[in-house]
DRENSEDO-133974 format. One record per residue: x, y, z of N, C-alpha, C in turn. Coordinates in steps of 0.001 Angstrom, whole numbers, padded with zeros to 6 digits, always signed. Layout:
<rs>
XYZXYZXYZ...
</rs>
This chain:
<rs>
+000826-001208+000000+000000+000000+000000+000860+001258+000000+002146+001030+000869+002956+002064+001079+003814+002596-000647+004064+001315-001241+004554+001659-002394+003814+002471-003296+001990+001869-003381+001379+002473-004632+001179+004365-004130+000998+004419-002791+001018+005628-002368+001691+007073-002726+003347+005772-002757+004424+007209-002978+004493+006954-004420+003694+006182-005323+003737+006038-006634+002838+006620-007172+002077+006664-006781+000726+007935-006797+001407+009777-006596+001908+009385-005572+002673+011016-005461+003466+011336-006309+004489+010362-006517+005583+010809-007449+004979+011448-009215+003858+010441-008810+003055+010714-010444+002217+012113-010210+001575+012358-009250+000964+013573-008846+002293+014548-009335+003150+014603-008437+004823+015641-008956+005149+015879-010160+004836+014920-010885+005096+014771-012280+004178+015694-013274+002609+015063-012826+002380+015633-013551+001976+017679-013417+002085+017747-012176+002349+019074-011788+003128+019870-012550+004564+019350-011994+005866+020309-013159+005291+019865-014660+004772+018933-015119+004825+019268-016445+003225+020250-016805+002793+020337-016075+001381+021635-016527+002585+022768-015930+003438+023116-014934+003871+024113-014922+005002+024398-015847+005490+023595-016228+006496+023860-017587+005129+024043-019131+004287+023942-018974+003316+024222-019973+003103+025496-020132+002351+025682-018579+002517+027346-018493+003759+028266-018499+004992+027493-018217+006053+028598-018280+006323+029047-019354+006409+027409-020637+006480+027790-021648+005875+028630-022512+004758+029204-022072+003490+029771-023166+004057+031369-022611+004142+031174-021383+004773+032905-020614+006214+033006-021322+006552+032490-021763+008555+032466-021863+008622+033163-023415+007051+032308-024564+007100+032894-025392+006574+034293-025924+005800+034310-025030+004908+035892-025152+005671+037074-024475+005776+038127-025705+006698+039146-025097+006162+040182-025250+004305+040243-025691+003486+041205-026115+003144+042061-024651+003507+043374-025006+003084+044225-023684+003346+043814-022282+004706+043000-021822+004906+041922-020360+003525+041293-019925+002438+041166-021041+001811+039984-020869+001916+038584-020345+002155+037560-019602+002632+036117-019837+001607+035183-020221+000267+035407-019785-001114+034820-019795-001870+035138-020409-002631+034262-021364-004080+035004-021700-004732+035046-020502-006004+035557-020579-006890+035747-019795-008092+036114-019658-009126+035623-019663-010531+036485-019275-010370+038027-019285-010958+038871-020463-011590+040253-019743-012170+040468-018407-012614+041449-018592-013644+041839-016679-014477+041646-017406-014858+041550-018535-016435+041114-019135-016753+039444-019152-016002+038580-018579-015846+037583-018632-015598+036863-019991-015400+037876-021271-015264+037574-022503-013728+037133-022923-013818+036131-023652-012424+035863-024559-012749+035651-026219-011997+036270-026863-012266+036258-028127-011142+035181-028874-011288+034972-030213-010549+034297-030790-010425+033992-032344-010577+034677-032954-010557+034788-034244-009242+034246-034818-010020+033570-036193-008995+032185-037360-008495+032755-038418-007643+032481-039086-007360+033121-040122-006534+031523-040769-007818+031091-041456-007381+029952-042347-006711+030098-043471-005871+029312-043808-005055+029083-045555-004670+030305-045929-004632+031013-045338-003635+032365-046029-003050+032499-047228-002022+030694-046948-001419+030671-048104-000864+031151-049484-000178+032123-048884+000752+033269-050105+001979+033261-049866+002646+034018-050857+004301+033981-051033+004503+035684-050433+005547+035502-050555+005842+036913-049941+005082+038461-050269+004795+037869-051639+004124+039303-052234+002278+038839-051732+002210+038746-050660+000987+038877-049943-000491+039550-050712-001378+039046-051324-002327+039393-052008-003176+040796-050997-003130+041593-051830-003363+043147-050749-005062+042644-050205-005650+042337-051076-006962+042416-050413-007020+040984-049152-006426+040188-049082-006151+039198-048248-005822+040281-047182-004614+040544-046628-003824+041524-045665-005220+042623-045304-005990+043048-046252-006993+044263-045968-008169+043490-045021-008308+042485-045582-009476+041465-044607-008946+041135-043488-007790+040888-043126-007376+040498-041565-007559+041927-041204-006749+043182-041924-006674+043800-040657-007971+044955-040206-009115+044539-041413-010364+045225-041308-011105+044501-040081-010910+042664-040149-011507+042055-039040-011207+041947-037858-009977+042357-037796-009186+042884-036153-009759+043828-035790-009818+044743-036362-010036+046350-036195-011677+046348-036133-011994+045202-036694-013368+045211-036171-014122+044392-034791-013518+043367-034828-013996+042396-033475-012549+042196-032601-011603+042797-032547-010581+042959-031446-010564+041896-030976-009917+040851-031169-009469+039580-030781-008776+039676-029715-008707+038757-028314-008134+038442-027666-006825+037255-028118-007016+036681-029459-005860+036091-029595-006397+035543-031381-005282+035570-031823-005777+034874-033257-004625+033699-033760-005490+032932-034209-004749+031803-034722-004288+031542-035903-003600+031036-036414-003424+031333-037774-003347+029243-038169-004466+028620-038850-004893+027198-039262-004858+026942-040162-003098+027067-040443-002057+026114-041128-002646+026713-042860-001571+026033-043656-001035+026499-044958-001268+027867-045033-000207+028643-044342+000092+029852-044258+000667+030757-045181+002085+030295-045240+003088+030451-046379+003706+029721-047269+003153+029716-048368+003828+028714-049552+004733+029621-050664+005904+030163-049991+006817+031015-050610+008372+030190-050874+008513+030625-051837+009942+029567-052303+011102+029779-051678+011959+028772-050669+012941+029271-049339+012969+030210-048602+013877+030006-047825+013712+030631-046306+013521+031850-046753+014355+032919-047226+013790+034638-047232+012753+035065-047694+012328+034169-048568+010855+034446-048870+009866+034041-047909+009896+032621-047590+008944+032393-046447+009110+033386-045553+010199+033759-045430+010322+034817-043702+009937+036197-044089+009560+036723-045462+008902+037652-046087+007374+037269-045899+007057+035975-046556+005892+036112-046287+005270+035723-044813+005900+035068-043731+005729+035318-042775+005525+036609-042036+006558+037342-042017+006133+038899-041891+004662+039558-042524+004637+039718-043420+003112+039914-044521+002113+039333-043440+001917+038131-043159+000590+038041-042467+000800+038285-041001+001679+038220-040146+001475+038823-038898+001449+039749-038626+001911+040811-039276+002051+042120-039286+000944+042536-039154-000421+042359-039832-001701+043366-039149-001665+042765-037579-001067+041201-036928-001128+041418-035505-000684+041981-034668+000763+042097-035090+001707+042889-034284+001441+044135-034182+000893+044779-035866+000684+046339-035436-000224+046606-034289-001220+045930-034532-002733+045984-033408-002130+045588-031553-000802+044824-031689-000750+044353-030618-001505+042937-030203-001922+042270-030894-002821+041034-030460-001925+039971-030508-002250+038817-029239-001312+038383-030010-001340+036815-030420-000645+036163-031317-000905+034861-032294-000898+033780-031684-001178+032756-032235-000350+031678-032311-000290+030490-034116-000307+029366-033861-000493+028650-034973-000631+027386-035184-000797+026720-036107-000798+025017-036629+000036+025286-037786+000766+024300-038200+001110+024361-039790+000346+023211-040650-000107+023689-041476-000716+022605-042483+000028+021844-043942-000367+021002-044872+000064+020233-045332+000684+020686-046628+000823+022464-046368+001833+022875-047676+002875+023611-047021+002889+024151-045856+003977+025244-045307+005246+024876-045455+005571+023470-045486+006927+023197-045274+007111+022614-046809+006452+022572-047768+006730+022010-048684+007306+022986-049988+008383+024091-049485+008536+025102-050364+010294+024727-049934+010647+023847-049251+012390+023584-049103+012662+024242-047788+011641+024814-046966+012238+025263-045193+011302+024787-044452+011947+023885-043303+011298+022852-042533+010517+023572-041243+009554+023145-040654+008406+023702-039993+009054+024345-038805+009781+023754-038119+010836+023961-037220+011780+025172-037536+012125+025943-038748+012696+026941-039226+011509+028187-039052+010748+027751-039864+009622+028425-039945+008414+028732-038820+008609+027654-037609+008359+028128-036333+009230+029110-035716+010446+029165-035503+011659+029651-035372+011445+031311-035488+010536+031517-036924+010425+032661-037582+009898+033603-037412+008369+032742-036654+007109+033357-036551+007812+033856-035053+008315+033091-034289+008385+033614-032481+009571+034713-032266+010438+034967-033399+010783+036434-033585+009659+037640-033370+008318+037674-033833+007790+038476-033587+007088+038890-031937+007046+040064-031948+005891+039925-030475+004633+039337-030549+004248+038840-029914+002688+038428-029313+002644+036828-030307+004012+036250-030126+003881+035175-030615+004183+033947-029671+002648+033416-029193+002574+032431-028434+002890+030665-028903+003092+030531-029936+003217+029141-030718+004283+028743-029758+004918+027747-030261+005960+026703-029200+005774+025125-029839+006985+024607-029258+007243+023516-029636+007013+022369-028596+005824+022257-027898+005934+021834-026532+006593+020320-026046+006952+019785-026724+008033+018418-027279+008416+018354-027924+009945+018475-028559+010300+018857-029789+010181+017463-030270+010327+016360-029393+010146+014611-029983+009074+014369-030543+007851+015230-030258+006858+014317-031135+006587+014752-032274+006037+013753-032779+005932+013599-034298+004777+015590-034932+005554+015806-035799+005712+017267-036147+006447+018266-035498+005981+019315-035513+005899+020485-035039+005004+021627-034551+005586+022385-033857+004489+023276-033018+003332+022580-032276+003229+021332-031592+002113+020801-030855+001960+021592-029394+001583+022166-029349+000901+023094-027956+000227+023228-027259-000008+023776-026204-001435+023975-025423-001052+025436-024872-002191+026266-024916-002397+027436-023955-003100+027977-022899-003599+027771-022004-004811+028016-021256-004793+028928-020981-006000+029802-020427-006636+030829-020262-007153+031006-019123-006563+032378-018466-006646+031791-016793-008198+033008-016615-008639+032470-015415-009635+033292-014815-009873+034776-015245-010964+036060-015015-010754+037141-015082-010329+037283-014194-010694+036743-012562-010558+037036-011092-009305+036419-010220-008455+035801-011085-007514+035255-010360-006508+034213-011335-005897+033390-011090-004830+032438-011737-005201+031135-012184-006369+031139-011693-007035+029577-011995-007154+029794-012807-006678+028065-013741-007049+028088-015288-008475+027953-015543-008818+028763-016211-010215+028479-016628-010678+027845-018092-009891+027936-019097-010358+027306-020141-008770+026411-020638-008917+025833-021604-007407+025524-021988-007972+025293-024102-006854+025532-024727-006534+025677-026463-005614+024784-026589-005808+023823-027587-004562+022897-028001-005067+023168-029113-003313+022773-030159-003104+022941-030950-001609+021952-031586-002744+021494-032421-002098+020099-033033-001268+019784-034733-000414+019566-034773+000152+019533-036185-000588+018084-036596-001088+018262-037940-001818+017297-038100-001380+016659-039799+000008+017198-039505+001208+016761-041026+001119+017091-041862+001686+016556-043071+001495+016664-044580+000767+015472-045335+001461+014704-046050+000872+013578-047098+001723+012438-046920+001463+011832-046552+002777+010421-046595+001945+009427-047708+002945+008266-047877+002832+007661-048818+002096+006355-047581+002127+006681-046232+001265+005382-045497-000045+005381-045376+000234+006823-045383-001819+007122-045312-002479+006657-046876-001048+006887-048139-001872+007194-048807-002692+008559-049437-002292+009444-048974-002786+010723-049225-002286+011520-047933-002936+012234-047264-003203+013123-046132-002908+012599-044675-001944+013701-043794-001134+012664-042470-002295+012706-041719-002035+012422-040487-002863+011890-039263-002068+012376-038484-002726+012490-036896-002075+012585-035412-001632+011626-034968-000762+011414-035145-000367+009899-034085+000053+009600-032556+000152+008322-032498-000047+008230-031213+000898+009380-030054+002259+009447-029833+002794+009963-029244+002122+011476-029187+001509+011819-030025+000931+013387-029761-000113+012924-029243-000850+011787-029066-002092+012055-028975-001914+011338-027163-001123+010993-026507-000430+011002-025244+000107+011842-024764+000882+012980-025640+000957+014193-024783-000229+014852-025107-001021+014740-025608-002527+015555-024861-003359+014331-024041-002991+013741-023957-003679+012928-022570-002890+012902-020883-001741+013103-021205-000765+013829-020437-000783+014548-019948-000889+015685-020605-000875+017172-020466-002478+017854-020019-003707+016761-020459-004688+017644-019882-005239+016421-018818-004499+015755-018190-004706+014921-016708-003831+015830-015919-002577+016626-016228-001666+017571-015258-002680+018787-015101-003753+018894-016253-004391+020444-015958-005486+020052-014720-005863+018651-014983-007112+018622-014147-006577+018567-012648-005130+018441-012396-004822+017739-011171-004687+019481-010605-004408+020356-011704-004181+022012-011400-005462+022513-010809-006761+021938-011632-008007+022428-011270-009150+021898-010360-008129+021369-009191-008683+020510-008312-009887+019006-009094-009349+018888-010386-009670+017080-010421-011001+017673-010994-011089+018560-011539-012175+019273-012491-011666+019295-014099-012062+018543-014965-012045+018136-016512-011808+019979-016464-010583+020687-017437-010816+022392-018177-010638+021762-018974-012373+022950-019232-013460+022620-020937-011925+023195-021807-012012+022851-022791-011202+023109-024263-011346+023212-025442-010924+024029-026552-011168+023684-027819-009755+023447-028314-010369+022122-029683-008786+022057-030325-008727+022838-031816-007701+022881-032212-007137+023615-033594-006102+022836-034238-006051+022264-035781-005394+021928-035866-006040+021866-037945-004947+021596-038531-005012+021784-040080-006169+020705-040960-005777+019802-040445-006361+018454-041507-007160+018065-040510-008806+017780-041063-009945+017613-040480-010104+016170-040176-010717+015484-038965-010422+014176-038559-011546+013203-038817-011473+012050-039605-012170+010968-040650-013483+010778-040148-013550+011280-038818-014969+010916-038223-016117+012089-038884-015629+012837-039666-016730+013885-040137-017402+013344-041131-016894+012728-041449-017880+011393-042468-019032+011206-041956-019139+010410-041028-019958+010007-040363-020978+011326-039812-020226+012597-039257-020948+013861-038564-021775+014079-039476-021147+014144-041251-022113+014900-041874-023203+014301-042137-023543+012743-042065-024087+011783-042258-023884+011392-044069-022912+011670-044857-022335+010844-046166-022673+009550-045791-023433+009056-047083-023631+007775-047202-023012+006704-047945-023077+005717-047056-021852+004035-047138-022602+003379-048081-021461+003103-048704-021932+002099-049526-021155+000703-049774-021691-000453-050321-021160-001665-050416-019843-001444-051618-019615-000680-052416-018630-000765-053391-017864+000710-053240-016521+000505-053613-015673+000916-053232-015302+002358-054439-015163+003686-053841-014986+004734-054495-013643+005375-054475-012629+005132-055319-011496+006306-055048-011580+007662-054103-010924+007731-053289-010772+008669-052213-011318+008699-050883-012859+008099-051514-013795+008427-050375-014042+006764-049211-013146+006293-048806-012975+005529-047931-012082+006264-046621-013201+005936-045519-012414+006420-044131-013706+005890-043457-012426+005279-041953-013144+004704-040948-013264+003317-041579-012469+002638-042447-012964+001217-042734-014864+001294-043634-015010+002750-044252-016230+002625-044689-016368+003208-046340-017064+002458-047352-016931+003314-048237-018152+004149-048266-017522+005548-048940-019128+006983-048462-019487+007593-050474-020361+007385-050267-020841+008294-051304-020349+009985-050705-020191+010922-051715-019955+012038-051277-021001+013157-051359-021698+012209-050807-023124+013144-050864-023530+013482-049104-023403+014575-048936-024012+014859-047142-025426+015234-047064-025540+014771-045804-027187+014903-044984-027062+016227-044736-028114+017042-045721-028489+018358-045811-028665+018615-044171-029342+017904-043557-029781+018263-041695-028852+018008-040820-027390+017287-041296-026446+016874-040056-025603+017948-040315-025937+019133-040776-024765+020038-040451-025264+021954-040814-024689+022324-040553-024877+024155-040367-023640+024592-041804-024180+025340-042370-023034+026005-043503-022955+025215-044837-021664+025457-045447-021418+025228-046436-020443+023810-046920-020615+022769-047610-020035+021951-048152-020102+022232-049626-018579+023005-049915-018940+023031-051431-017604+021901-052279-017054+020904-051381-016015+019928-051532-016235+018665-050620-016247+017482-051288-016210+016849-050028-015119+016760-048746-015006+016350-047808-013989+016867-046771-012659+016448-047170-011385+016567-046525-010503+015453-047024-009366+015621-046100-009975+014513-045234-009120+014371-043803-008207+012978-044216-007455+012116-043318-006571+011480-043905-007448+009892-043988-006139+008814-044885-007205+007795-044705-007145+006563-043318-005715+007066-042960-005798+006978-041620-006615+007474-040010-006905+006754-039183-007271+007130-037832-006419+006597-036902-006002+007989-036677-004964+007344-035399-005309+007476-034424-007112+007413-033609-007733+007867-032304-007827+008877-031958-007616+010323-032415-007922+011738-031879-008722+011617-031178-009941+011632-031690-011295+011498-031852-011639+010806-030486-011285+009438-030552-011176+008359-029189-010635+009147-028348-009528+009924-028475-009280+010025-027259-009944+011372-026275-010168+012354-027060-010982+013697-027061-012561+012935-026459-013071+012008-026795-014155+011604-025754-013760+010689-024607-012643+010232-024907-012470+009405-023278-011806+010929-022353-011411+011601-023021-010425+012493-022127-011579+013693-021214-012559+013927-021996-013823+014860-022020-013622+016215-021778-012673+016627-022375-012371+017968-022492-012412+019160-023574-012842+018515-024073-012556+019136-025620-014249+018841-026109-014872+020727-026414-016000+020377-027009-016572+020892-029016-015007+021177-028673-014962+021807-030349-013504+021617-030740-013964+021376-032229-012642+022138-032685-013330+021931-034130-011424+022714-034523-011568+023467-035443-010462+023322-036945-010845+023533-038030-009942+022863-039080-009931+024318-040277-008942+024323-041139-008575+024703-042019-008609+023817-043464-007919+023845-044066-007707+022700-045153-008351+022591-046527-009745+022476-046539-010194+022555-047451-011521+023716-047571-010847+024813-048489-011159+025885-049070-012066+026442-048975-012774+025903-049935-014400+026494-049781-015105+025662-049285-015068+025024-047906-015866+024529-047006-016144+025226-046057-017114+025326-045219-017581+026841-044249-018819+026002-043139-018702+024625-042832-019740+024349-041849-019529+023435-040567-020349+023656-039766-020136+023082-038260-021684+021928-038228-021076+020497-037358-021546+019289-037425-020815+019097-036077-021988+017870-035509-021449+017233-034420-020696+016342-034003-019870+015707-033981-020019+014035-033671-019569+013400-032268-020846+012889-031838-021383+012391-030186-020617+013319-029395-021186+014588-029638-020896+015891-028671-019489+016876-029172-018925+016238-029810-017678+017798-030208-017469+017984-031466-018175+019415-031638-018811+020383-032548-017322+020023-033360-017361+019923-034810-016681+019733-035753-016558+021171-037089-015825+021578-036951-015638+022962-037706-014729+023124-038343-015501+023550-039794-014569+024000-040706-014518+025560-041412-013327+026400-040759-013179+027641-041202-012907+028153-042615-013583+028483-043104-013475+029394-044559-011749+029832-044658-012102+030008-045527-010176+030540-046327-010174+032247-046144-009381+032498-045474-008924+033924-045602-007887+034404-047207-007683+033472-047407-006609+033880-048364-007118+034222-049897-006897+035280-050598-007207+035566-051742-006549+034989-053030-005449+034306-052698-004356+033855-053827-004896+032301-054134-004810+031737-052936-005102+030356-053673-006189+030009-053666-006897+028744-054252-008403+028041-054450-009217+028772-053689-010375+029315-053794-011133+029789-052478-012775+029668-053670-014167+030195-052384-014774+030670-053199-015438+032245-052748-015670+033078-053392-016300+034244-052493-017513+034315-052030-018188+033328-052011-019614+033050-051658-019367+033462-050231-018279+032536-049391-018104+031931-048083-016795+032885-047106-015805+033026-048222-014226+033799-047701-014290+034485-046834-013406+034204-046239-013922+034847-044852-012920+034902-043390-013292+034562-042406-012404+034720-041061-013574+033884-040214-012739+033392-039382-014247+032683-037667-013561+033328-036636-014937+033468-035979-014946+034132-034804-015392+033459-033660-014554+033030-032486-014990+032523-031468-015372+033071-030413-016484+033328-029512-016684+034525-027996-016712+032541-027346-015894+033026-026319-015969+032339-024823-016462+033273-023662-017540+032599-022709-017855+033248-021829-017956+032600-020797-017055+033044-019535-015984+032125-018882-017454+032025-017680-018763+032827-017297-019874+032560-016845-020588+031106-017070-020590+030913-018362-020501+029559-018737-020183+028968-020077-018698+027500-019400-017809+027490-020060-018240+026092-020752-019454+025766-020699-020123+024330-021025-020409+024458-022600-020284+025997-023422-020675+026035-024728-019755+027493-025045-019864+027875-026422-019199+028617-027150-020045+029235-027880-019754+030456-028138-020191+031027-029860-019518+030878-031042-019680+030637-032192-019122+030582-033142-019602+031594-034300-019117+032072-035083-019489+032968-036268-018613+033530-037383-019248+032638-038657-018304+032701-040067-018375+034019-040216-017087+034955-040787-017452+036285-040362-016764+036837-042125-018285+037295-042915-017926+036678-044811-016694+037937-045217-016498+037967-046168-015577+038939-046921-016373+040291-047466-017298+039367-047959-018620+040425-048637-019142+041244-047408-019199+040608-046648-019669+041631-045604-018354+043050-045054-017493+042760-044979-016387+043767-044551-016161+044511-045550-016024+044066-047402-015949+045319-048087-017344+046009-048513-018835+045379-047802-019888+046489-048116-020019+047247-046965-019008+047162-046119-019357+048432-044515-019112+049484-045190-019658+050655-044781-019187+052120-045124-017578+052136-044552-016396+052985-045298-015317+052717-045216-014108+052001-045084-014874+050692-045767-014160+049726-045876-013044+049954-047211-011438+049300-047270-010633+049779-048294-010787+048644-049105-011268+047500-048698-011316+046351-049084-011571+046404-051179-012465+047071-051512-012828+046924-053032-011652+048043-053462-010478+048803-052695-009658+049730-053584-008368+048992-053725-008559+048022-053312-007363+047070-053211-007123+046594-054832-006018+046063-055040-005794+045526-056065-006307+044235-056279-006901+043543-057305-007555+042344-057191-009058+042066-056382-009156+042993-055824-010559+042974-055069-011450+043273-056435-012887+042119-055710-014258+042344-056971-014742+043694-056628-015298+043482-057340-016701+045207-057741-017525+044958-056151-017988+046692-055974-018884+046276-055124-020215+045899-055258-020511+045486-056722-021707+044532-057279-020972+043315-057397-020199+042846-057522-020101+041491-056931-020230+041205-055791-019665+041734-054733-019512+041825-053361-021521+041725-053009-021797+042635-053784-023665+041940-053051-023940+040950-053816-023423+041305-055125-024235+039768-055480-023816+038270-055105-022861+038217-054179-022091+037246-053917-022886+036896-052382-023529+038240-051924-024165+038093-050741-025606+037727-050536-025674+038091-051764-027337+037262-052423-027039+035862-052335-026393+035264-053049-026212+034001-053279-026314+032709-052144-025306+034073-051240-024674+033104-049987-026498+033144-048949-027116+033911-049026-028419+034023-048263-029818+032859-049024-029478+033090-050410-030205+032133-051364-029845+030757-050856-028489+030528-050571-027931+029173-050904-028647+029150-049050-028654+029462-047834-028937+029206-046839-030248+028911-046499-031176+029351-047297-032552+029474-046796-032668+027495-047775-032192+028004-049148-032364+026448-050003-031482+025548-049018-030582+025493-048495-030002+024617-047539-031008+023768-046042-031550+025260-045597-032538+024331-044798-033887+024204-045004-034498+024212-046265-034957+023754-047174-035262+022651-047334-033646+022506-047886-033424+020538-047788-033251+019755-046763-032566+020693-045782-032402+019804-044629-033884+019605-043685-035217+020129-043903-036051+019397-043419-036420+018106-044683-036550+017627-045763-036622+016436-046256-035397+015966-046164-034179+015719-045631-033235+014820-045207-033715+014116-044559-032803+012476-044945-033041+012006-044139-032001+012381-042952-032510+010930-041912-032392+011673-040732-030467+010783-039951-030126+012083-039106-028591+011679-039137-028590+010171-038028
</rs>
């Protein structure tokens, strides 16, 4: 009895210093205003705004750069993320050009970042680890390498302490979720060793929060195989190029009623499962998250309780569509931390505000496209749930 006791403690010790090397690390990297912590407003509000696929080279597409820093300047983020394929600029001085280009509306504002890398950033000849390196030169850059052993880069966590004191009150992970290997077959996966340091790492938070699960959302690039199933896509007995995941083959057709927004692609997460998913419901901390990746996709689905989300493309250069383009917006309200707000926040909408620079930009549409693009997107919503009352059912 005496042994399992001090084996219990030693593990209690353990996992202590490593939530406090979590937090040191997240303070060690933030050098915005002698900040070390996020934190709750006195309004009990935390904000959090995405800035998906960016994906540009150094010469940064102006009306891209005009949409971040119109949507800062409009909903003042408590922290923004940036969800992966960021910079696809040819070697290091260019990437570190176009790295500069998109943080720069944060730094000017003072807000400050963090990130995921997705399945093109490193594929221009400078490795993620360089290009992490790059980004934490700037101020208000919270990213980190929180094991440099596990498989990728930048795997993190940040939590978010109280308005009223030091207790953690919420916690953010943030997961590299690879490139393309030739095992998957297409598109990487999380694997196991990451998916133990977040089982790790949020059993040290609970032991912080007196043995109380802190609620969480995750972030991470490549969307996880179980959305198949969320959107309710239907299985079939014969077998379709691409569209096998979960051991199932899917028609790529979704249940108009199992989901909110836009599917204008089918998803394309990897064809591997390496348990995220499993472990995010045994762990019960995590009631959202959140993906980048594919373009003009823009909608939120469940599966058995954690909200599945896919953020629109900020970026003007590569694949997108303007129906949807856009930024997400997250409000946390630390009063109660059992749910979230979410809100696709469009393009069309920021260049029809009065004084918006957005249509003087170079490459920006007319401001008759800009409504008629906003027609569409209101047409396509009302016909969406439309259909989703004759769906069948998820």
């Amino acid at each position: 009895m005496k042994f399992f006791k001090k084996a219990f403690a030693v593990m209690l010790a353990v996992l202590m210093l490593s939530s406090a090397f979590v937090l040191c690390a997240a303070a060690e990297e933030n050098t915005l205003s002698g900040d070390s912590m996020l934190k709750f407003n006195e309004d009990g509000k935390f904000k959090i705004m995405m800035f998906a696929d960016s994906q540009d080279d150094e010469t940064l597409e102006e009306t891209t750069a005009q949409l971040m820093r119109e949507a800062l300047d409009a909903h003042n983020p408590d922290l923004v993320v940036f969800l992966g394929d960021n910079t696809v600029a040819n070697g290091y001085e260019n990437q570190a050009k176009a790295i500069e280009a998109i943080v720069t509306p944060c730094v000017e504002r003072e807000i400050p970042f963090t990130l995921v890398f997705g399945n093109h950033d490193q594929e221009q000849g400078v490795t993620n680890e360089v290009l992490l390196r790059e980004y934490q030169k700037y101020p208000g850059c919270l990213a980190y390498d929180a094991v440099p052993s596990l498989y990728g880069c930048g795997n993190h966590n940040l939590p978010i302490l109280s308005s009223k004191g030091l207790d953690i009150a919420f916690n953010l992970w943030f997961v590299d979720s690879g490139t393309s290997t030739a095992e998957a077959g297409g598109y990487d996966y999380v694997r196991e060793d990451q998916i133990n340091w977040y089982k790790d790492t949020a059993a040290a938070l609970k032991v912080l929060n007196g043995g109380e699960v802190v609620p969480a959302i995750s972030f991470q690039h490549i969307i996880v195989p179980e959305v198949y199933d969320a959107v309710g896509m239907i299985k079939v007995p014969f077998s379709i190029p691409d569209f096998y995941y979960n051991d199932n083959n899917y028609l790529p057709v979704p249940n108009f009623g199992a989901y909110e927004g836009f599917i204008f692609e089918p998803p394309c997460p990897s064809h591997i499962n390496g348990g995220q998913m499993d472990a995010w419901l045994e762990t019960g901390d995590v009631m959202a998250t959140f993906y980048g990746h594919d373009h003009v996709n823009d909608f939120i689905t469940n599966y058995e309780g954690i909200d599945i989300t896919t953020v629109p493309t900020v970026g003007c250069n590569s694949y997108g569509n303007d129906i949807n383009r856009g930024v997400g917006l997250i409000t946390l309200d630390e009063n109660d931390l059992t749910t979230y707000e979410y809100e696709a926040l469009r393009m069309y909408d920021f260049a029809l505000t009065e004084g918006s620079k957005i249509p003087e930009c170079d490459g920006a549409l007319s401001t008759f496209e800009y409504v008629f693009y906003k027609i569409i997107d209101q047409f396509l919503t009302v016909l969406h749930k439309i259909a989703s009352i004759f769906s069948f059912t998820k």
